[in-house]
N, C-alpha and C positions, 0 to 999 in steps of 0.2 A: 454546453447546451443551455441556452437561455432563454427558461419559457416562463408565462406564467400558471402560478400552482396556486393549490390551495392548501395552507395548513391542515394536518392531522396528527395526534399526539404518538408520540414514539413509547411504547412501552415496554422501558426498560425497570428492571427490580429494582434497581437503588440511584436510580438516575432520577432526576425531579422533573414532570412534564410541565413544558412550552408552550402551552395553547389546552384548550378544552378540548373534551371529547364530542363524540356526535358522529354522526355518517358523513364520511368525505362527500364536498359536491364539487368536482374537479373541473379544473379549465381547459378543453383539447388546444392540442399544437397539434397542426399537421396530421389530426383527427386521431391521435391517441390522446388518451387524458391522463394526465400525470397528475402524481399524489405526493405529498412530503408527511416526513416524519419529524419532528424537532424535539430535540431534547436538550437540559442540563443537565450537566455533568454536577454533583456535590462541589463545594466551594473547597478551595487548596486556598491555604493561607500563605503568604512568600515574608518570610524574616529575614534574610540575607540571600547572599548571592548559593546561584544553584547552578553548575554544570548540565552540560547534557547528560540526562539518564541519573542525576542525581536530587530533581525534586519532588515534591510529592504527586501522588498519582493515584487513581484507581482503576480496578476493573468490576465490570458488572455485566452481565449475561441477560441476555432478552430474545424474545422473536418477534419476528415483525407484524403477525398479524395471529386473532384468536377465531376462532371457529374454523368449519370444517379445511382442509388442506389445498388453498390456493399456487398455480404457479402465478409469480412476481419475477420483474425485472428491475433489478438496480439501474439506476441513470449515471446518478453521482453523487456523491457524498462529499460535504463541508463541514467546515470543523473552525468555527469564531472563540475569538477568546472575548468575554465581555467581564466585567465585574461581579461582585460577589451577589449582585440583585440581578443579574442577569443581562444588564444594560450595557451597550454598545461603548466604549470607549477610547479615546486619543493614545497608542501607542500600545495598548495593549497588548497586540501581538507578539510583541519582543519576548514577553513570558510562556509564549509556546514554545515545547519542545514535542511531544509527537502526541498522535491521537489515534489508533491503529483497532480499524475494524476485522476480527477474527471469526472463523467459523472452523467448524470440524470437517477437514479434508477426507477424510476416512467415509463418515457417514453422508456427503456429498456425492460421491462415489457411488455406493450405494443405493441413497435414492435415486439418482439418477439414471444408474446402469450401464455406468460406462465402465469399459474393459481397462482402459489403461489406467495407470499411475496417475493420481492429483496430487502433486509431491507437495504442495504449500497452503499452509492454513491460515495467509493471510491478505485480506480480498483486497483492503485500500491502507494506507498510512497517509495523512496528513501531518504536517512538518514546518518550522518555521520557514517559512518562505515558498510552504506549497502549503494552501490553506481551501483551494478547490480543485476534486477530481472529478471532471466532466466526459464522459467517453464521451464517442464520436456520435454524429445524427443517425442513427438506424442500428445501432449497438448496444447493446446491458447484457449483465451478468442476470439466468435465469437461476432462482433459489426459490424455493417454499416456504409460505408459509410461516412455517411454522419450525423452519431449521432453527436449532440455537448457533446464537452468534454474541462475541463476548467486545465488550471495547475496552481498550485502556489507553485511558489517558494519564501523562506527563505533563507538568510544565516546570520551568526553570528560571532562572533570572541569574544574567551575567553582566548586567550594568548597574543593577543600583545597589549602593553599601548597606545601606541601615532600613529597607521597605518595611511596611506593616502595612500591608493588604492582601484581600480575598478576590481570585479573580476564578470563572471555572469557562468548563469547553462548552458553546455552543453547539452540537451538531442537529445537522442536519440533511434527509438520504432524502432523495428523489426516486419513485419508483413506476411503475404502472403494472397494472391487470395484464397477464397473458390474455385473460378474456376479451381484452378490449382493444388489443392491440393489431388484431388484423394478420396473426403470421407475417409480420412487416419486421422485426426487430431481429438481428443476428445478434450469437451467442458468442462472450467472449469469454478464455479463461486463462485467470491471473497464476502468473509467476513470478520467478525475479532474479536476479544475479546481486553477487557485492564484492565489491572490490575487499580482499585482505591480507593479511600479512601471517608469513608462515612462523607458528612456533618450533612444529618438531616433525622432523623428515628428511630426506633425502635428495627433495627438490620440491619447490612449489606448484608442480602441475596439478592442480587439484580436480582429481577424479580422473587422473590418465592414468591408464593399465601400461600399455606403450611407450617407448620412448616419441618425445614430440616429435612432430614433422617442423619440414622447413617453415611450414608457416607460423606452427606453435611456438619456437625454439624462444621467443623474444618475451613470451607472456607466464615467464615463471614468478609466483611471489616472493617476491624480495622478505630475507629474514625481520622481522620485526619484534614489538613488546606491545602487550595486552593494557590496555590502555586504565588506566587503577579505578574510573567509576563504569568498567564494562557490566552491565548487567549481565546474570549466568545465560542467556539465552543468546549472547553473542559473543560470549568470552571464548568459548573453543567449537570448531568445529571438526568433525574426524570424518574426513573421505575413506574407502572402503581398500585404500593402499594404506594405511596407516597414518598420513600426513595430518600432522595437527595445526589448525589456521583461526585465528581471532579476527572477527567481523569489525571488531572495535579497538584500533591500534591507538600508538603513538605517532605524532607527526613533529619530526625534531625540526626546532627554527634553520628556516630558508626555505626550498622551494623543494618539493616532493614528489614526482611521479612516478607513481603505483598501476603495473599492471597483472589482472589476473584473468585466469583463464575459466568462464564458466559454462562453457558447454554441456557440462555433468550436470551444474545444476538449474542453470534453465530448463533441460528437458524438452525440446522441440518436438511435439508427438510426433510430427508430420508438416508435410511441405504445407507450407499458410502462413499467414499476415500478422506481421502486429500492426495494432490498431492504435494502441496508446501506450506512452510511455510513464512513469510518475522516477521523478528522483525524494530521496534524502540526503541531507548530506549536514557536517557540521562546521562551525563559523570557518571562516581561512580558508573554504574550499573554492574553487575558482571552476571546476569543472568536470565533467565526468561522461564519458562517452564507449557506447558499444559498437564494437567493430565486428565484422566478418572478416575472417583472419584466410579465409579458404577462396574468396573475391578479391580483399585488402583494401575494402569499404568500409568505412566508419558509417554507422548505419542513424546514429543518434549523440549529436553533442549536446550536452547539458552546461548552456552557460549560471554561475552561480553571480549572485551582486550581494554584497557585503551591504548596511547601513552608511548613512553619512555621518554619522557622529555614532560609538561606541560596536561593542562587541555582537554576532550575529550575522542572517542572511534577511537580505527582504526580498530577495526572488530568486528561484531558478527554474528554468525551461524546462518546461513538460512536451510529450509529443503527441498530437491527436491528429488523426486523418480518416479520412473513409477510405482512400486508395490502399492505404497502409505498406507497409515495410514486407519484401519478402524475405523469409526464412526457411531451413532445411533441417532436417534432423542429419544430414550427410556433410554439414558442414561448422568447424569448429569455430568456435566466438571468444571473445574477451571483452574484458572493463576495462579501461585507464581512467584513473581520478589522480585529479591536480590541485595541491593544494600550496598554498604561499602564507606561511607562517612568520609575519613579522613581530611577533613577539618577544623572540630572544627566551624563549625558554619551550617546554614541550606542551602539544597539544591533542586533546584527543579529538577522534577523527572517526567517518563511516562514514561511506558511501556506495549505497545500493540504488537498484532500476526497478521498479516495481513494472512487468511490462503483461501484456492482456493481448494474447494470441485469441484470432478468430477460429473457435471449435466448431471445425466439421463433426467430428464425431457425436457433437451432444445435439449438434443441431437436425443432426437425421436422426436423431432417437424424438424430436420433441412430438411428433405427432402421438408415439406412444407413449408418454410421457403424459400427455392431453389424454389420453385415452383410458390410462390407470385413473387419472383423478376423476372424470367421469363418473367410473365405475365408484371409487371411494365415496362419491359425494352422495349417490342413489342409495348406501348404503350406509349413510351417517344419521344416527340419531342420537343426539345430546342429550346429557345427561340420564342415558342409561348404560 
């Protein structure tokens, strides 16, 4: 989505602002006005080589806007690496490894009033070689206000020996006014699947009560090893059969393809689109794709491109449409990720779909949803 915007400072607690403060005066596209938020991330010093998940990082919590309780819609969020002053520079990116904006699934829930399950607390990840998430023309995720939402950034270095520099994350979210947007914008809401490998079970059906059907029978997780710098938040996962699975394996030299089955944790509420796709994935990965296994359509291939000189990705394929992809809660899915490891030694690996199904459900609540804040607003008086 490429409009023009105007800066406005992101205010986060321990992030350094981008720009001055003042009252947004916004440029319409297509008669919405959209607003940005910009922020630095604190400066990460790099003194030698860093894996993924293994350099410095932080997290810091903010909301996106102060006074009384606005609805906002995300557009897209960007995440630049620049130097330790903040300035744009040649090659930079290579020192990305992820930048993942979070919010609390639980209390999104909640304010909103929705009956089902928000099984995942996290809204975007940018990644070396996906560094802009754009949903589609007439699409955002709807949040308040005033939700807390937390980012943490990583970055890494896997080509240079001996560095001594400070480089930190650019980010930057694009969003608009429910007020100004005219009931024009559909609601989209983020999930995701990952390809992984099984530690401990009986089979790698992950989240199947049943034995698989003929179409499942092929998308069991292959046994594997937890990968030595897995962060605790991907090193096991435990499905509700017992089955223990690591998001972040090993990928032993030659050529690897991994499939698993993630229909449990997608989560398809109900029959509807996805709209957009986001991959991760790490160096040596070549590709990764979600099938419908109940059709035996590949619904989304994610090609990966490695750099021309040294280690790393400089691009891979994201999915954006307005027609979008349909899906079922009646029918089961898997991930296959392909990696090509010429290395000659082992390597660690993940690959996940970060994907953003169009809610009907939240979207027939928004009139009431408008209607609460209304009421909230007539009845807001500051500082008492």
């Amino acid at each position: 989505m490429s409009k023009p915007v105007l800066a406005h400072p992101l205010l986060l607690a321990a992030l350094v602002l981008a720009c001055g403060s003042g009252d947004p005066h916004p440029t319409s596209t297509d008669d919405i006005p959209i607003y940005t938020k910009v922020a630095l991330s604190p400066p990460f010093h790099i003194d030698r080589k860093y894996k993924s998940m293994e350099g410095p990082g932080s997290e810091d919590e903010f909301t996106l806007l102060s006074g009384p309780r606005q609805l906002l819609w995300i557009l897209s969020y960007r995440t630049e690496v620049v130097d330790g002053d903040g300035r744009s520079g040649e090659n930079l990116s290579e020192f990305m490894c992820h930048n993942n904006l979070d919010f609390d699934s639980k209390e999104h829930k909640k304010l909103f009033g929705l009956s089902r399950h928000v099984n995942y607390g996290r809204m975007f990840t940018t990644s070396q070689g996906v560094f802009d998430i754009d949903l589609p023309e007439g699409f955002g995720i709807p949040v308040f206000s005033d939700e807390s939402f937390s980012v943490d950034t990583t970055v890494l270095n896997h080509n240079l020996e001996s560095p001594d520099l400070d480089v930190r994350h650019k980010i930057t979210i694009e969003y608009a006014l429910d007020s100004e947007t005219g009931g024009k914008l559909r609601p989209l809401y983020p999930t995701f699947g990952s390809v992984m490998a099984l530690i401990e079970g009986k089979d790698g059906f992950v989240g199947l009560d049943d034995e698989p059907s003929e179409e499942e029978a092929h998308s069991s997780c292959e046994i594997g090893f937890v990968a030595p710098n897995a962060p605790d938040h991907t090193r096991f996962h435990y499905d509700a059969q017992g089955r223990r699975f690591t998001q972040h394996w090993v990928v032993p030299p030659g050529r690897e393809v991994r499939h698993t089955l993630v229909t449990d944790v997608m989560q398809v509420p109900f029959e509807t689109r996805i709209h957009y796709i986001a991959a991760h994935m790490h160096p040596y990965a070549e590709s990764l794709e979600l099938r419908d296994l109940t059709t035996g359509k590949t619904l989304f291939h994610a090609a990966a491109r490695g750099p021309e000189q040294g280690v790393g990705l400089a691009s891979v394929e994201d999915y954006s449409s307005v027609e979008g992809i349909p899906v079922s809660p009646d029918h089961s899915y898997e991930m296959v990720s392909t990696y090509q490891n010429d290395t000659g030694v082992p390597q660690d690996a993940m690959a996940t779909f970060f994907i953003y199904f169009y809610d009907a459900e939240l979207d027939a609540r928004l009139d009431a949803v408008r209607a609460e804040l209304t009421a909230q607003r007539e009845t807001y008086h500051p500082g008492v």
